[in-house]
MIMAR-357079 format. One line per 2 residues: their letters; for each residue z, y negated, x negated of C-alpha. Coordinates in Angstrom, 3 decimals. Each point is the difference from the previous one (the first is absolute). Example, Ala and Ser with C-alpha at 12.3 -4.5 7.8 and 13.67 -1.06 7.14 Angstrom:
<recs>
as = 7.800 4.500 -12.300 ~ -0.660 -3.440 -1.370
</recs>
This chain:
<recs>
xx = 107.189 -119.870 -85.922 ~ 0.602 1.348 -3.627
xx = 2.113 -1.588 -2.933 ~ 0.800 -3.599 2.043
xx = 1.245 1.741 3.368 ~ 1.476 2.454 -2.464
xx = 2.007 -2.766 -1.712 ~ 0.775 -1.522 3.206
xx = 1.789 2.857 1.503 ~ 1.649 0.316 -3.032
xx = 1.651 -3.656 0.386 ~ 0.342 0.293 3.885
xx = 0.669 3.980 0.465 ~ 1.120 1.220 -3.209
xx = -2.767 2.345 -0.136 ~ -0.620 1.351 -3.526
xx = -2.054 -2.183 -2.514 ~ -3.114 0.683 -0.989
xx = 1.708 0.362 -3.625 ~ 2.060 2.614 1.328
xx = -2.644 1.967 1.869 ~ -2.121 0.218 -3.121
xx = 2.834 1.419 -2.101 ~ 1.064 2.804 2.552
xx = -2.951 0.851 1.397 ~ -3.656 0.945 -1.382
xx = -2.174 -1.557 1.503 ~ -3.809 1.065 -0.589
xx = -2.889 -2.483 -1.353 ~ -3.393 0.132 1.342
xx = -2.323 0.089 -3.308 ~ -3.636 -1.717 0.328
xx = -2.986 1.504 -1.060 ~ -1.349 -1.553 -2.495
xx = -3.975 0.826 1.006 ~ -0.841 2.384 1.975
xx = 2.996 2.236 1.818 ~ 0.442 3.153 -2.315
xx = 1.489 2.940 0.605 ~ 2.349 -1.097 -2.792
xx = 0.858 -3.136 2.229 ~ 0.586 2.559 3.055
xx = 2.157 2.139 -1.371 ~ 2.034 -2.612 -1.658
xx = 1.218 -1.184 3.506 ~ 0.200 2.870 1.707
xx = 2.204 0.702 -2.870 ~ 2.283 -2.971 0.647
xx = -0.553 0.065 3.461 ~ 0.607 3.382 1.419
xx = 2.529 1.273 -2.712 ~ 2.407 1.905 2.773
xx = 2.819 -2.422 -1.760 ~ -1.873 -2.638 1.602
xx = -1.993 1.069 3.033 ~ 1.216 3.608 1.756
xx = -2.386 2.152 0.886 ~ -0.186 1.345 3.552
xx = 2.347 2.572 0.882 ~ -1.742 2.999 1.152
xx = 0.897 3.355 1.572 ~ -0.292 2.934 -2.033
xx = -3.585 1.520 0.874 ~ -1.251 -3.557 1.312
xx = -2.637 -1.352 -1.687 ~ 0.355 -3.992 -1.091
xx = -1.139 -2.636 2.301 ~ -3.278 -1.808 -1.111
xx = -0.204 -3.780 -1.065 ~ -2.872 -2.899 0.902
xx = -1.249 -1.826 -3.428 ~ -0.231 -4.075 1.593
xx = -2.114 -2.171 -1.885 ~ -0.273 -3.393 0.181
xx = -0.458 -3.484 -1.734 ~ 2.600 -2.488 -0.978
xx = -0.232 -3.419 -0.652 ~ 1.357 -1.076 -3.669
xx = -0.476 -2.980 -2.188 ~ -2.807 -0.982 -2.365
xx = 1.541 0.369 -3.307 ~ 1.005 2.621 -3.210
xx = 3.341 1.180 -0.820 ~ 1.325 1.846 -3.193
xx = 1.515 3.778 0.742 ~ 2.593 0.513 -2.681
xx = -0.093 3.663 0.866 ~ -3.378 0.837 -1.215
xx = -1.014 -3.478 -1.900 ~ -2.208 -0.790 1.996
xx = -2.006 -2.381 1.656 ~ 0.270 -0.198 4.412
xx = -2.155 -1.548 2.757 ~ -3.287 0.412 -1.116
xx = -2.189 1.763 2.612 ~ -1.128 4.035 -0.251
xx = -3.238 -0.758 0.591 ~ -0.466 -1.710 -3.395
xx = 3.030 0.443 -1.905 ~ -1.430 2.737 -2.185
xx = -2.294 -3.330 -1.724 ~ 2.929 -0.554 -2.380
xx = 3.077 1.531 -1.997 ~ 3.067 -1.017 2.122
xx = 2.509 1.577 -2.234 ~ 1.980 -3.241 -1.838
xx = -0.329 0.602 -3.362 ~ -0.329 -3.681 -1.234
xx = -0.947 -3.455 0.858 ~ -3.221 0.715 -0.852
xx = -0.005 2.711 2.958 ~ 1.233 -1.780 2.191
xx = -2.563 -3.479 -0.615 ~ -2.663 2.795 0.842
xx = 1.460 0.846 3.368 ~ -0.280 -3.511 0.576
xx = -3.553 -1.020 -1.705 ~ -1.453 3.121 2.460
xx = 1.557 -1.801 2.965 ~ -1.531 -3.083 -0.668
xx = -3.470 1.478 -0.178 ~ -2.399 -0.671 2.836
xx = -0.034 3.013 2.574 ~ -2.285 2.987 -0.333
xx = -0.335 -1.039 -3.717 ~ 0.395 2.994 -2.475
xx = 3.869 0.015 -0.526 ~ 1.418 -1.920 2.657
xx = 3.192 1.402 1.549 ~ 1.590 -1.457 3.521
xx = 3.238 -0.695 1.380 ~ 1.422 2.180 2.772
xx = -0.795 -1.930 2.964 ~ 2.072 2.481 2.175
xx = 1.643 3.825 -0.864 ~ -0.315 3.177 1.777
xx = 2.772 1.937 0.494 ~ 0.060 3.357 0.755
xx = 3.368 1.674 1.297 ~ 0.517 3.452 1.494
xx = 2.746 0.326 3.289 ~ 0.899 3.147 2.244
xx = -1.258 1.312 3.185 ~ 3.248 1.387 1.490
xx = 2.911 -1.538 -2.347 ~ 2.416 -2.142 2.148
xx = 2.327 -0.625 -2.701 ~ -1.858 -1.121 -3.216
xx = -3.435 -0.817 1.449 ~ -0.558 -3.737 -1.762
xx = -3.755 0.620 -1.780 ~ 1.075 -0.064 -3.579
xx = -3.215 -1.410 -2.078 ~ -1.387 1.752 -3.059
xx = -2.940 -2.302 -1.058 ~ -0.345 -3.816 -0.441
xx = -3.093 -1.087 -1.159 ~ -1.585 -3.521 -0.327
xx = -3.696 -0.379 1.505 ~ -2.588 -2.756 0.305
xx = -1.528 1.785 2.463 ~ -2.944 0.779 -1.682
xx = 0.704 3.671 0.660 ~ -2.151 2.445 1.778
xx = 0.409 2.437 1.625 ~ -0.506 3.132 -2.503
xx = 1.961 -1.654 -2.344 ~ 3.047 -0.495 2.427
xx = -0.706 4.397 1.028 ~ 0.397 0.785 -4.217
xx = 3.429 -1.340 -0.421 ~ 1.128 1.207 3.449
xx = -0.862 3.007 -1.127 ~ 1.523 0.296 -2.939
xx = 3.435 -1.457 1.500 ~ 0.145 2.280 2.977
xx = -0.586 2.688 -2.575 ~ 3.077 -1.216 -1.949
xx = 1.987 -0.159 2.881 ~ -0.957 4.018 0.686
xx = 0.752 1.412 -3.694 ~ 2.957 -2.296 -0.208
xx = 3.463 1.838 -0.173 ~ 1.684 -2.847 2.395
xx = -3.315 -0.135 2.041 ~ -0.958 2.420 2.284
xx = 2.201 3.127 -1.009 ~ 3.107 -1.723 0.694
xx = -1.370 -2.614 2.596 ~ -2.885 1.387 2.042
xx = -3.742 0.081 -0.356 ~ -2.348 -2.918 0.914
xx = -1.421 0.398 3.500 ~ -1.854 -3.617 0.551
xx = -1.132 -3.021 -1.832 ~ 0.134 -2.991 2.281
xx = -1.349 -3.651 -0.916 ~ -1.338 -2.654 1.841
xx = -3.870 -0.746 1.052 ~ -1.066 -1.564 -2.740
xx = -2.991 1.384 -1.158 ~ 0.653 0.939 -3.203
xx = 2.847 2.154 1.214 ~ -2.130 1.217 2.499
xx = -2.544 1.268 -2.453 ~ 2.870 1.411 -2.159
xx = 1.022 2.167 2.796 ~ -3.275 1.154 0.460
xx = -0.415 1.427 -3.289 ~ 2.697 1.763 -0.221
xx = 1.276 1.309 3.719 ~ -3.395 0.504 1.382
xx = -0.778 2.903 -2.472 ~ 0.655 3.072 1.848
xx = 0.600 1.467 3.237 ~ 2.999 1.916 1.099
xx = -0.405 3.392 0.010 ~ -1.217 2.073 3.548
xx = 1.784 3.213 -0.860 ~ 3.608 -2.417 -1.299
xx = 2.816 -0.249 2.296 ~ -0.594 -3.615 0.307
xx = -3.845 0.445 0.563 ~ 0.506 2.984 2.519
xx = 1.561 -3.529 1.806 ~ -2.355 -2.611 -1.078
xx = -3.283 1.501 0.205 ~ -0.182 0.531 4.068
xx = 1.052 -3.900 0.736 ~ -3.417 -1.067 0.559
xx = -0.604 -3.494 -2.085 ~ 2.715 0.158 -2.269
xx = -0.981 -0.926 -3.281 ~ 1.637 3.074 -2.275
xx = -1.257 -1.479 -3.180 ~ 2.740 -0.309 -3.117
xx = 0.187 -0.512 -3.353 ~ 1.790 2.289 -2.620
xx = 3.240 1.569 0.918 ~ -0.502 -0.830 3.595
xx = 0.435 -3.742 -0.306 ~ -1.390 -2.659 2.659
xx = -0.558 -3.233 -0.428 ~ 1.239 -2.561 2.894
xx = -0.314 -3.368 0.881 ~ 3.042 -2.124 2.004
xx = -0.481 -0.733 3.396 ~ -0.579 -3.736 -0.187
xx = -3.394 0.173 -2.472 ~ -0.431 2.880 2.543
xx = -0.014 -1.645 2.995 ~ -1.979 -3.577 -1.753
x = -2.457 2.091 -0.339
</recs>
């Protein structure tokens, strides 16, 4: 896939170049946090991501209230090594967990030696800063959408894996708050109704924190349904959200 079978298909097909594409069509950048996702680094995307130019949002009937969408979380691999982001001068790849050791912004050789001086340091030394050794993604999709229900991610974020599990809950928070104040987020394309990563067990703990903080209501329409299954668990966190697991770390365990 991408630019090669692009530029093949031109040759063979006549499809339309990858030159072409980018001149007729916007096509939206994913922007990496820096550190630790912000809401700053949220709203940027959703920004580029969910402009109605770019993504539609559902089309509901008047009175109907907008279908809800599941926040998927998960890690990706990604190589070892920094890059330079022209857009905000900075320097990328570094891990979240330590990146806040040392000014990333490239203001001169001299900044940039130091990025390198507090990678050479031994680890757990005051200072030393990490390479990503994977990223974790976070993208939102649609419950009930059959027409433009690809998860579109919001958050990229280098980790070393250091993480734990409180840490991981704050900048969930703060994103999935972004996402909810947002004027492309849930106004125009429905509220969050889950949160679903693997069983990893800092996810795990994540979840906990922050969808095992309240119980549904008794007297709510939804807990006048809830409350007399026997068993079920009718803990949430704010806003209603769950937090779910997919069915394979489900069923491993």
């Amino acid at each position: 896939g991408g630019p090669r079978l692009l530029y093949a298909l031109n040759k063979s097909h006549g499809l339309a170049s990858v030159t072409t594409i980018n001149r007729h069509n916007k096509i939206p950048q994913l922007l990496p946090s820096i550190a630790s996702p912000s809401a700053e680094d949220a709203s940027t995307n959703i920004t580029s991501f969910f402009n109605p130019e770019i993504k539609p949002p559902p089309s509901i009937p008047h009175g109907e209230t907008l279908p809800g969408n599941v926040v998927i979380v998960d890690r990706v691999a990604i190589n070892e090594k920094c890059q330079y982001c022209s857009r905000r001068n900075c320097i990328l790849g570094l891990c979240r967990e330590h990146a806040d050791a040392v000014d990333l912004q490239v203001n001169s050789l001299e900044s940039v030696e130091a990025v390198q001086k507090a990678l050479d340091l031994p680890k757990d030394s005051p200072g030393h800063v990490c390479y990503g050794k994977d990223a974790t993604v976070l993208a939102i999709a649609p419950y009930t959408r059959a027409d433009h229900y690809t998860p579109v991610p919001i958050i990229v974020s280098p980790s070393c894996k250091s993480e734990k599990g409180d840490m991981l809950a704050k900048w969930l928070k703060i994103v999935v708050a972004a996402w909810q104040r947002h004027k492309y987020g849930e106004c125009l394309n429905g509220p969050l109704w889950a949160i679903a990563t693997d069983g990893e067990s800092t996810f795990r703990l994540a979840k906990f924190l922050l969808y095992m903080t309240e119980q549904v209501a008794p007297d709510s329409d939804l807990g006048k349904i809830l409350h007399p299954l026997l068993g079920l668990n009718c803990w949430t966190g704010e806003h209603g959200l769950v937090g779910t697991c997919d069915p394979k770390h489900i069923i491993k365990r």
